[in-house]
N, C-alpha and C positions, 0 to 999 in steps of 0.2 A: 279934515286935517289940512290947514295949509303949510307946506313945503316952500316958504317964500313966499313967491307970488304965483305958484302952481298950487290950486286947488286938487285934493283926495278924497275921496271918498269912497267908503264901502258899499256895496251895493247887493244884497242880500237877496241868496234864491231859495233856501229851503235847509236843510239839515240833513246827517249822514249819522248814523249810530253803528259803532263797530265793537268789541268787547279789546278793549286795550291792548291787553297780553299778547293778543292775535295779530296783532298789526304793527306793536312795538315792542322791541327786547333788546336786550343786550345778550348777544350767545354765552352759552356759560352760566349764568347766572339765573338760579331756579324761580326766583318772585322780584323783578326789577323793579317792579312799579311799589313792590312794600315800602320804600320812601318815598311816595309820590303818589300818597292815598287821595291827597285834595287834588289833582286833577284827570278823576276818575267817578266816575260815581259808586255807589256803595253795593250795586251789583257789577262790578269791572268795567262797563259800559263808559263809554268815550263821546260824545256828541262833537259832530266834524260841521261846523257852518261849511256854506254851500253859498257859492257867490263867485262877485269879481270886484274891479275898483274900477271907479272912472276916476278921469285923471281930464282936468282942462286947463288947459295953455295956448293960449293967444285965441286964436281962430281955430283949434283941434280940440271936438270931444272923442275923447281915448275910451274904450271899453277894456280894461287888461281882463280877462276872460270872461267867461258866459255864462257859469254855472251848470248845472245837473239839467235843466231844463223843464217842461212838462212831464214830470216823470214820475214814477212811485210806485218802489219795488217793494213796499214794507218796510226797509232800513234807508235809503235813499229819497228822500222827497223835496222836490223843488216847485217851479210854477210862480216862482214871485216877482222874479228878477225886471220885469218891464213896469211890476206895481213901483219898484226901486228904484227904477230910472225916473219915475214921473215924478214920486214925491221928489226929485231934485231936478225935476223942472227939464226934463229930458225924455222926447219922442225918440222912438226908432229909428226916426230919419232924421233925427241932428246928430246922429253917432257918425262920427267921418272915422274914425278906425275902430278896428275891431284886433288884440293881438291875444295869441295864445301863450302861455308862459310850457303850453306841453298840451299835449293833446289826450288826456284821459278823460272819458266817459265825462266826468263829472265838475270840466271847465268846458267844455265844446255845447253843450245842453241849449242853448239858445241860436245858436252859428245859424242853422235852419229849424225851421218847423214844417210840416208838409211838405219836404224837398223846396221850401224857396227860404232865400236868404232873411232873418228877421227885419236886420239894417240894412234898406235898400240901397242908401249912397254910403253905406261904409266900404272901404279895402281891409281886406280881412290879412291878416297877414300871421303865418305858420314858420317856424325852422324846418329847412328843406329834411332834415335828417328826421324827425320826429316824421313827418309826412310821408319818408320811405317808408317807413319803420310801423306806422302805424294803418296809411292808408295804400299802397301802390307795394306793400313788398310781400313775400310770401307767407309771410303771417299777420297778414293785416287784422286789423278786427274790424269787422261785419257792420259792428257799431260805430265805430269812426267814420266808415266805407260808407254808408248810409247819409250820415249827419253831414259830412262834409262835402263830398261829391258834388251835390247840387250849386257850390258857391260859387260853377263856374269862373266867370271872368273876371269876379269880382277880388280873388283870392290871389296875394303874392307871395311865394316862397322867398324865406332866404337864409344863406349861407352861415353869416358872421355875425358879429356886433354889429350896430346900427344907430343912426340918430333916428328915432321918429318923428319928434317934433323938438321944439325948444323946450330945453333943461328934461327930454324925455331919451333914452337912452335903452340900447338892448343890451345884455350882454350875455353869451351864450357858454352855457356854465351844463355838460351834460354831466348823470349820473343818474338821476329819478328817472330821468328818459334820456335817449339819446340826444332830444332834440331843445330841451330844459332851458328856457332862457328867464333872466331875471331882469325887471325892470326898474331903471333907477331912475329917481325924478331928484332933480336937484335945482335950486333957483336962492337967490339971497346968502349963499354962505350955510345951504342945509343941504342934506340928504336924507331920500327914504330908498328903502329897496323890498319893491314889490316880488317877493319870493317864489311865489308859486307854493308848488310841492317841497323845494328845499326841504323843507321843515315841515313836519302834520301836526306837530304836538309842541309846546313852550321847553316841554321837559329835554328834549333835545338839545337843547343850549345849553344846558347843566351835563348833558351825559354826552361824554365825548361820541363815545361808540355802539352809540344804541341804534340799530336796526332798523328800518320799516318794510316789510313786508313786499311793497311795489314797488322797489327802487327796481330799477332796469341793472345799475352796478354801482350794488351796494357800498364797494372800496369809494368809488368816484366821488358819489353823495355824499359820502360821511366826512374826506378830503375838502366837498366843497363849502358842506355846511359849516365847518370849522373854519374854513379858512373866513368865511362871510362874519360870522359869529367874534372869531380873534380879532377881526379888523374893523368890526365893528364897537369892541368893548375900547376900543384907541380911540375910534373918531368921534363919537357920539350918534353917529348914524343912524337914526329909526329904520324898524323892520317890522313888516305884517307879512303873514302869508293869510290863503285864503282861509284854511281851515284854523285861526287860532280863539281863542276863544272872543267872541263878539266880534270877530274880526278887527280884534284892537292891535293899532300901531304900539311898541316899546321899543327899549334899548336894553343892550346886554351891559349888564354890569360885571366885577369881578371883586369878590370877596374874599374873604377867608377861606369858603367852602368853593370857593371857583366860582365858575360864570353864573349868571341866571337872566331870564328874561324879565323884564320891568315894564308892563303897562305903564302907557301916558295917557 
């Protein structure tokens, strides 16, 4: 996908299978997904792609997360994500950043292997608040604790919004996680916004208040997806997150029946 003259691209680690209903609802309401059989499989079953984007502009190749990594719990399986980088002509050590949009299991997967950092000359860079939250506070997880640790010096916390490179942008939008940051690439008169978690499912554009499972605060998320989603159906701004399906870019349109998400 070019963004202008900033280059996108998906970059594919593996796949996650969850059973829909489990993971997405709307409270209140007994069968949600009964309007929303086509993206589901015919046993409730959900397939979640597993990945990140790279993102290159001028002299910066961007990793916008890592994926699930060498892993494979039975529902969970990745291991591809360096195959992805190569077909687009990308070693581990031409990666000069590395950013996380949230630090769950299943975008940090590549950060380390063996306790040493995958991309040797990348800055890896995390929201300070997601890094309490997950690695240094009292309920850390073991599994973050693990993966990340090791990135040493190479790792910078931060705060707020940010520029990272030219036409690349952070913007720190919490509710999935405390520390939820969304990435916007803009160049020529376009935007995209690399979402993260925002969003796990298309269907979400269409249902105002539908749930997912692992939001950190669920109000927040739902406020922020909307508000991302409303302003996006204005400006024509494309939007991927990791898990949607093919990890295809679209736009939210507005119809009769409301919003909906629109592969391009």
């Amino acid at each position: 996908m070019k963004v202008g003259d900033i280059e996108v691209s998906a970059i594919r680690d593996g796949v996650g299978v969850e059973i829909a209903a489990e993971i997405l609802t709307r409270p209140g309401i007994g069968d949600p997904w009964a309007c929303h059989a086509e993206h589901h499989e015919a046993d409730g079953s959900i397939g979640l792609p597993l990945g990140g984007f790279l993102v290159r502009s001028g002299e910066r190749t961007v990793l916008v997360d890592a994926g699930v990594g060498p892993f494979d719990d039975g529902r969970y399986r990745g291991g591809q994500l360096l195959d992805s980088l190569a077909e687009q002509g990308v070693a581990p050590a031409d990666v000069t950043d590395v950013v996380f949009t949230h630090l769950h299991f299943d975008h940090i997967g590549w950060a380390t292997v063996d306790d040493k950092p995958v991309f040797p000359r990348a800055t890896y860079r995390a929201h300070r608040a997601d890094w309490q939250h997950f690695v240094t506070g009292e309920r850390a997880d073991p599994g973050a604790v693990a993966k990340l640790t090791p990135l040493g010096d190479q790792l910078e916390l931060f705060d707020g919004d940010f520029t990272l490179a030219p036409g690349v942008d952070a913007l720190h939008l919490p509710g999935h996680t405390p520390g939820t940051t969304v990435y916007v690439v803009s160049s020529g008169g376009r935007r995209a916004l690399l979402l993260g978690d925002v969003a796990h499912s298309v269907v979400q554009f269409s249902e105002r208040d539908w749930q997912v499972i692992w939001d950190f605060d669920p109000a927040a998320a739902s406020a922020v997806r909307n508000r991302i989603a409303d302003e996006a159906a204005e400006t024509g701004d494309l939007l991927v997150a990791s898990h949607f399906p093919d990890m295809r870019f679209g736009r939210v349109i507005v119809g009769d029946r409301g919003r909906r998400f629109l592969a391009v």
